[in-house]
C-alpha positions in Angstrom: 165.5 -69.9 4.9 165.5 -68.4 2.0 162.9 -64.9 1.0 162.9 -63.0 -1.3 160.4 -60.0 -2.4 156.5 -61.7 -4.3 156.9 -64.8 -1.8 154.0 -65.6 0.3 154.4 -65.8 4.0 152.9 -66.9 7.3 153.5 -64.8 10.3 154.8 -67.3 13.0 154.9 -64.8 16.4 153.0 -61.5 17.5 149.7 -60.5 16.6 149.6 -61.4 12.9 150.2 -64.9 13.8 148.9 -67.6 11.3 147.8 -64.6 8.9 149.3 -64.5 5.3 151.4 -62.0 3.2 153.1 -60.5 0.4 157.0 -59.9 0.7 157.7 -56.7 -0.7 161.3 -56.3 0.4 164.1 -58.3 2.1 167.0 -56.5 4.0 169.6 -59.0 6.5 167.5 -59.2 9.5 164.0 -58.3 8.4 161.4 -58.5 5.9 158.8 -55.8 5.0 155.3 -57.8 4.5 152.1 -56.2 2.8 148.3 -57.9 2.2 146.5 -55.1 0.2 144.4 -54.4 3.2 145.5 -53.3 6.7 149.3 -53.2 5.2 149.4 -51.6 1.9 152.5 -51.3 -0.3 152.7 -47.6 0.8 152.9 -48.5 4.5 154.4 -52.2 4.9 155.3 -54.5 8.4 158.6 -54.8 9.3 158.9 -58.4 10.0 162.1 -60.3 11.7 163.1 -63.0 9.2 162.9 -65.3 12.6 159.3 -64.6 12.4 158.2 -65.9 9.1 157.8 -69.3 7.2 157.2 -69.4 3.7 154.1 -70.6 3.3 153.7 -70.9 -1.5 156.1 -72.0 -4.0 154.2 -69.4 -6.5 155.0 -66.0 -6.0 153.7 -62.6 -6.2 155.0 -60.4 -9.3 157.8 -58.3 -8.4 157.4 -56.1 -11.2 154.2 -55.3 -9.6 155.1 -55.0 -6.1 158.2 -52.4 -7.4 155.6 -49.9 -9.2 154.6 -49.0 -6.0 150.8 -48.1 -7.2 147.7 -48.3 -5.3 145.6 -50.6 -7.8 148.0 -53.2 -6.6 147.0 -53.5 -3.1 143.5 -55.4 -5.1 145.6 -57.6 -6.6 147.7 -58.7 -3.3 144.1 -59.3 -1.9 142.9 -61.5 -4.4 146.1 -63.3 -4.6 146.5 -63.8 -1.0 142.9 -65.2 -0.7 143.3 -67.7 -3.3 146.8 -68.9 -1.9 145.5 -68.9 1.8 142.6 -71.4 0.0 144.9 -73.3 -1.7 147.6 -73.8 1.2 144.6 -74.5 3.7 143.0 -76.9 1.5 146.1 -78.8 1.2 146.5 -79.3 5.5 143.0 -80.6 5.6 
C-alpha cells in the first residue's frame, strides 16, 4: 500500500472506523491523519499503516497541509465532505 501525505483515507479498525481523513504525514509504521474537526493539523492521529485503506485517487494539497495554519483545517472539512459524497455515491 502505498500513502503518502494529501491522500484520503478510511480508517479500517478502532473507533474511527469507516470515518474519512486527510494524511498529513507518513513515517514506516504509521500515518498521522487529520479532518479539520476533532483532528486538526495542530494535533493529528497517529494511525498504524495496517489500519488504513485509501479511500480517493485525488489528493489533498500538500503545500497546504505543510503551512501548518489554522484556516486550513476549513478546507480539510470541505474537502473531506465532498470526497466522502463522491466515494459513497459511487458504492451505491
Amino acid at each position: 500500500m502505498n500513502i503518502k501525505t494529501g491522500d484520503v483515507v478510511i480508517a479500517t479498525a478502532g473507533k474511527e472506523k469507516n470515518q474519512f481523513f486527510v494524511v498529513s504525514a507518513v513515517d514506516e509504521k504509521f500515518c498521522f491523519l487529520v479532518d479539520g474537526d476533532r483532528l486538526k493539523l495542530s494535533k493529528p492521529k497517529k494511525k498504524s499503516l495496517k489500519h488504513v485503506q485509501k479511500a480517493s485517487k485525488v489528493s489533498f494539497d500538500e503545500s497546504k497541509l505543510a503551512s501548518g495554519q489554522e484556516s486550513v483545517n476549513a478546507g480539510l472539512r470541505k474537502f473531506l465532505k465532498e470526497r466522502k459524497e463522491y466515494v459513497q455515491g459511487r458504492r451505491d
